[in-house]
C-alpha positions in Angstrom: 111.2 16.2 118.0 115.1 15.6 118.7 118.0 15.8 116.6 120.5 12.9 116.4 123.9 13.1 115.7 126.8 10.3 115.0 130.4 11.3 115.6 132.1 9.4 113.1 135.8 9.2 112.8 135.1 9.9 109.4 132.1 11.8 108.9 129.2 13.5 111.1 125.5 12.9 110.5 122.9 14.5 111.6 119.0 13.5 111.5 116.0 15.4 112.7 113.9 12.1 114.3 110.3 12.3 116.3 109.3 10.3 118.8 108.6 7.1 116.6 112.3 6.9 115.4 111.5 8.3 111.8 114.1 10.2 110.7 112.6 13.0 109.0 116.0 15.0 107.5 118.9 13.8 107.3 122.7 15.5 106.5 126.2 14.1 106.0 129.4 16.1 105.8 133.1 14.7 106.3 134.5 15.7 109.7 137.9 16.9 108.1 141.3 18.3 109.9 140.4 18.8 113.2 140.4 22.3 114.1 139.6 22.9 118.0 137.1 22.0 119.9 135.4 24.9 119.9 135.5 24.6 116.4 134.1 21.2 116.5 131.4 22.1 118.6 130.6 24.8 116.2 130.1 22.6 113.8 127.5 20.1 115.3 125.4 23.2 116.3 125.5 24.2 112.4 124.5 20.4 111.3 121.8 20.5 113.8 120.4 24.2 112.9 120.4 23.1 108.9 118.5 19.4 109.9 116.0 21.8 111.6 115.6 23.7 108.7 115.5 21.0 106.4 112.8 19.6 108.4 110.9 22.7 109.3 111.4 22.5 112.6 112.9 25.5 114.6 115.6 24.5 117.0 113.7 25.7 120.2 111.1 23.3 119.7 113.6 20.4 119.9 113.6 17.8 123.3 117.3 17.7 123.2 119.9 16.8 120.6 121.4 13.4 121.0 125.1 13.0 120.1 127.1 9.6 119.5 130.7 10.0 120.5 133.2 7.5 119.7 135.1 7.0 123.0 133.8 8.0 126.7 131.6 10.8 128.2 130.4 11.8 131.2 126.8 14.2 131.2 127.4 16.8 128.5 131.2 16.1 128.6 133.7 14.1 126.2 136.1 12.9 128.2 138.2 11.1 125.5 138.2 10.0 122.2 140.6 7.5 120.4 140.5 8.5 117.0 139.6 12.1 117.3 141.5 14.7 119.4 139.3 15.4 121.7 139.3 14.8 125.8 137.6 17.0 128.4 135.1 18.9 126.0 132.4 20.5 127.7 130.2 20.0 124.6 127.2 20.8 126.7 128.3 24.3 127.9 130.6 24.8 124.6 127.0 24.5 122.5 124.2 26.6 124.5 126.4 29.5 122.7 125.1 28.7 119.4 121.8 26.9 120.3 119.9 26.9 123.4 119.2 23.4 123.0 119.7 20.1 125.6 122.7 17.9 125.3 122.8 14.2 125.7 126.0 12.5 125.3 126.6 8.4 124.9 129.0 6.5 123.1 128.2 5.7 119.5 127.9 2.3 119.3 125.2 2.6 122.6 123.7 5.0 120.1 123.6 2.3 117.3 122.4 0.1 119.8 119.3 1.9 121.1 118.6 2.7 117.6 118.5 -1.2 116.7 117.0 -2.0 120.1 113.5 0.2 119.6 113.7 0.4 115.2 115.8 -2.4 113.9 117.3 -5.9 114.2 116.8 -5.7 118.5 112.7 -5.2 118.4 111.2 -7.8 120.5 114.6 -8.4 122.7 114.7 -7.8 126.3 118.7 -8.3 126.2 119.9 -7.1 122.9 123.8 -6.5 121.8 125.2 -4.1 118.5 128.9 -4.5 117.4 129.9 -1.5 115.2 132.9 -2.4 112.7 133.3 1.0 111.1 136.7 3.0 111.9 137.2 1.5 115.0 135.1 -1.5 116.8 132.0 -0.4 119.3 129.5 -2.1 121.6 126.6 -1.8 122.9 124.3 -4.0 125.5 120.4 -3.5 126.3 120.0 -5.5 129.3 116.1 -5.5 130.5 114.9 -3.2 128.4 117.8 -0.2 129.2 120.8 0.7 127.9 124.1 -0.4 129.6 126.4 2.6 130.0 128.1 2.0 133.2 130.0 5.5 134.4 130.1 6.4 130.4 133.6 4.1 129.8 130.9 1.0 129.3 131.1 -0.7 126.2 134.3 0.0 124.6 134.8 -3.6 123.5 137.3 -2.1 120.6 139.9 -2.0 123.6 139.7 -6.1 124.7 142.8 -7.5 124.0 142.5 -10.7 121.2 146.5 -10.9 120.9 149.0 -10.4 123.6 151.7 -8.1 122.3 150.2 -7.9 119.2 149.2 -4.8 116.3 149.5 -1.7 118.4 146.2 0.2 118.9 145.1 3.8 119.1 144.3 3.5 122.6 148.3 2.8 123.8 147.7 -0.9 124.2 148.7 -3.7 122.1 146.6 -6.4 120.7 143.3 -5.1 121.0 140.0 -6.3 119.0 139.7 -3.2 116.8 143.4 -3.6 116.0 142.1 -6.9 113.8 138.4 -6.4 113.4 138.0 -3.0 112.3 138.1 -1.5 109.0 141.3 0.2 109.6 142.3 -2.9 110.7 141.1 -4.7 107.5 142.8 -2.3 105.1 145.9 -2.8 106.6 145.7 -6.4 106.4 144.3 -6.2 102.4 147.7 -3.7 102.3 150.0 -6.3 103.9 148.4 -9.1 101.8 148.9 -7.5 98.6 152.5 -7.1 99.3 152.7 -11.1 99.7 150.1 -11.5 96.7 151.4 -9.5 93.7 149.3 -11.3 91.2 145.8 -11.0 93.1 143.0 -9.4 92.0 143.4 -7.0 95.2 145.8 -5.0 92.6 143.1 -4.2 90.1 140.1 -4.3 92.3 142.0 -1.6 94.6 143.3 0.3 91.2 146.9 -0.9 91.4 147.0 -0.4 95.3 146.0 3.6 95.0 142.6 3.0 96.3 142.6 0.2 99.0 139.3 0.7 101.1 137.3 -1.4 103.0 135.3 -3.4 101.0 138.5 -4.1 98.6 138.9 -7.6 99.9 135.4 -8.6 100.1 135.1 -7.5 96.0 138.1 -9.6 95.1 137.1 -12.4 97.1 133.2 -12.5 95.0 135.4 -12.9 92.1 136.9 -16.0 93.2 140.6 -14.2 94.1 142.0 -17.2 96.7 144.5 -14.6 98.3 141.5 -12.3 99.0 138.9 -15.1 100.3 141.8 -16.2 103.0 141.7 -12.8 103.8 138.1 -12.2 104.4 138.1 -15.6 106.2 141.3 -14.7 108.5 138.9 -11.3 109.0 135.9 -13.0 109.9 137.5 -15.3 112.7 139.2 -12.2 114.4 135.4 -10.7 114.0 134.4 -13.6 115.9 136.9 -14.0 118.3 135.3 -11.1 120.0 131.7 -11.7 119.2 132.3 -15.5 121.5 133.9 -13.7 124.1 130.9 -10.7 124.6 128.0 -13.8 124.3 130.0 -15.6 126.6 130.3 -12.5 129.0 126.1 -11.1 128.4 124.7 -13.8 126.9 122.2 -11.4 124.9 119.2 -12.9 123.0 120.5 -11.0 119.7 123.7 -9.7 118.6 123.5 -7.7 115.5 127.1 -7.0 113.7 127.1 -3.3 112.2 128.9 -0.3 110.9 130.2 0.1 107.4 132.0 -3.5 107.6 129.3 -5.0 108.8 127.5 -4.6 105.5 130.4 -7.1 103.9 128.2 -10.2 102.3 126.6 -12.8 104.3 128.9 -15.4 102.8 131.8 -13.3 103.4 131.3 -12.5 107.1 127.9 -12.9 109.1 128.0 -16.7 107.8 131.3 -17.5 109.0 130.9 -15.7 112.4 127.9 -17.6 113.7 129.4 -20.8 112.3 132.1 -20.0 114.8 129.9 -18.8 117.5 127.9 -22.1 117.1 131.1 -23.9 118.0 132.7 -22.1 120.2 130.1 -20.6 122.7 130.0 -21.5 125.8 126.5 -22.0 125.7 126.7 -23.6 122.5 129.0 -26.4 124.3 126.4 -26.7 127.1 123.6 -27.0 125.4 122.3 -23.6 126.7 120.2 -20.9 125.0 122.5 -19.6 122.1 123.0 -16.2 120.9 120.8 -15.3 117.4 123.7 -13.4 115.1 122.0 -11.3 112.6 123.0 -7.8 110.6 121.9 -4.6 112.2 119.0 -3.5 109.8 119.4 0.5 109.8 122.5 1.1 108.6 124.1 4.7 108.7 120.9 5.6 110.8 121.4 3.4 113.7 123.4 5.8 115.1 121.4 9.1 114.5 118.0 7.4 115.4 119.9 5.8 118.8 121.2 8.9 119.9 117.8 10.6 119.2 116.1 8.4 121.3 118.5 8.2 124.1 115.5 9.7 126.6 113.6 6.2 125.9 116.4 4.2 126.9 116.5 6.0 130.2 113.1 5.6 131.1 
């Protein structure tokens, strides 16, 4: 038995997972005003001890817990995080006060990706890829059956510039992918459009501006609003923009688009990305083995089964 939990710049999850990937408890609690790290620790040793219970499992009989961190880590340690204030944590050390318990540490979207790779959309790959469009923009690469991790700073895709000089980015750099293809990056543009737009349906679908999320532009553009399907398009190519350049760089079988974005309609995004990939690929020009595009199948689990099951990766 292991415990998985996603670090979400929005929200932790936790899932109690045996060796099969079945996740058999789940919980989901917003991360709220950070408070410490030793706080934050805290907390994951908590959302792990009530999964156990949920599940009927006692803590010491768990393998390890699994944790999904958005940014870079080294063993047991976060070294940094761009959207949570966190840098050098000894998470390892910092949580054998609450729970004598294993640590493994990897980078969330590696997480999703594992997850995908041995449950979902990346079964029957030997080179498999996940993008994760959720607060920020993750990656992760199965090459030959293991995970690609590098020194723990592997895979941070979010952080590729797409525009010189353009939108500034959490990181401290300018122009980066998740400044344009993450949902952050969406709302502002939906925000920015609406200002030019004042007679879309972005004004009533987002409740006169007061709840602009997400999915606002992809539920005005299903209802035919013009402003809001140039939008989504305009999304969708920036999406793609860095979906060309990472098949052009691994050349994976699969790459499967995920995270709370990700979930957008077919028509909307996948559709429009792979017409784009089929163009502008390099091996699409050479006549080379292209890259199969495809949604990630397990949703808000990829990352909670992956990082449960980061021992199989490593084997």
């Amino acid at each position: 038995m292991y415990v998985g939990i996603d670090i979400g710049g929005t929200n932790l999850k936790a899932g109690l997972v045996d060796g099969e990937g079945r996740l058999l408890a789940a919980r989901r609690t917003p991360l709220g005003p950070f408070q410490g790290e030793e706080y934050f620790v805290r907390r994951l040793a908590e959302l792990t001890a009530q999964v156990c219970r949920d599940g009927g499992v006692p803590p010491g009989e768990l393998e390890y817990v699994g944790m999904g961190v958005p940014g870079a880590v080294a063993g047991s340690e976060i070294v940094y995080t761009c959207n949570i204030p966190l840098k050098n944590v000894p998470v390892g050390r910092l949580f054998s006060q609450y729970l004598d318990v294993p640590v493994r540490l990897a980078n969330d979207a590696d997480c999703a990706a594992v997850g995908e790779y041995f449950c979902g959309a990346g079964r029957g790959t030997k080179h498999f890829a996940v993008v994760t469009l959720g607060t920020g923009v993750g990656g992760g690469f199965i090459l030959n059956g293991k995970l690609c991790s590098g020194g723990g700073m592997a895979g941070e895709v979010g952080h590729m510039v797409v525009e010189r000089g353009g939108e500034p980015c959490a990181c401290g750099r300018r122009g980066c992918w998740e400044a344009y293809a993450s949902a952050t990056a969406l709302i502002r543009m939906t925000r920015e459009t609406m200002e030019r737009e004042r007679d879309s349906l972005l004004w009533e679908v987002s409740q006169g501006g007061a709840a602009v999320t997400g999915r606002t532009a992809f539920d005005a553009a299903l209802r035919g609003d013009g402003a809001a399907r140039a939008l989504c398009r305009r999304y969708a190519e920036y999406v793609a923009v860095g979906v060309v350049n990472l098949m052009n760089i691994m050349q994976p079988e699969r790459l499967a688009l995920g995270g709370g974005v990700g979930e957008a309609e077919d028509e909307l995004l996948l559709t429009p990305v792979r017409e784009i990939a089929a163009r502008e690929s390099y091996a699409a020009r050479c006549g080379g083995a292209q890259t199969e595009v495809v949604r990630a199948e397990l949703g808000n689990d990829a990352g909670v089964i992956g990082a449960a099951l980061l021992g199989r990766a490593a084997e």
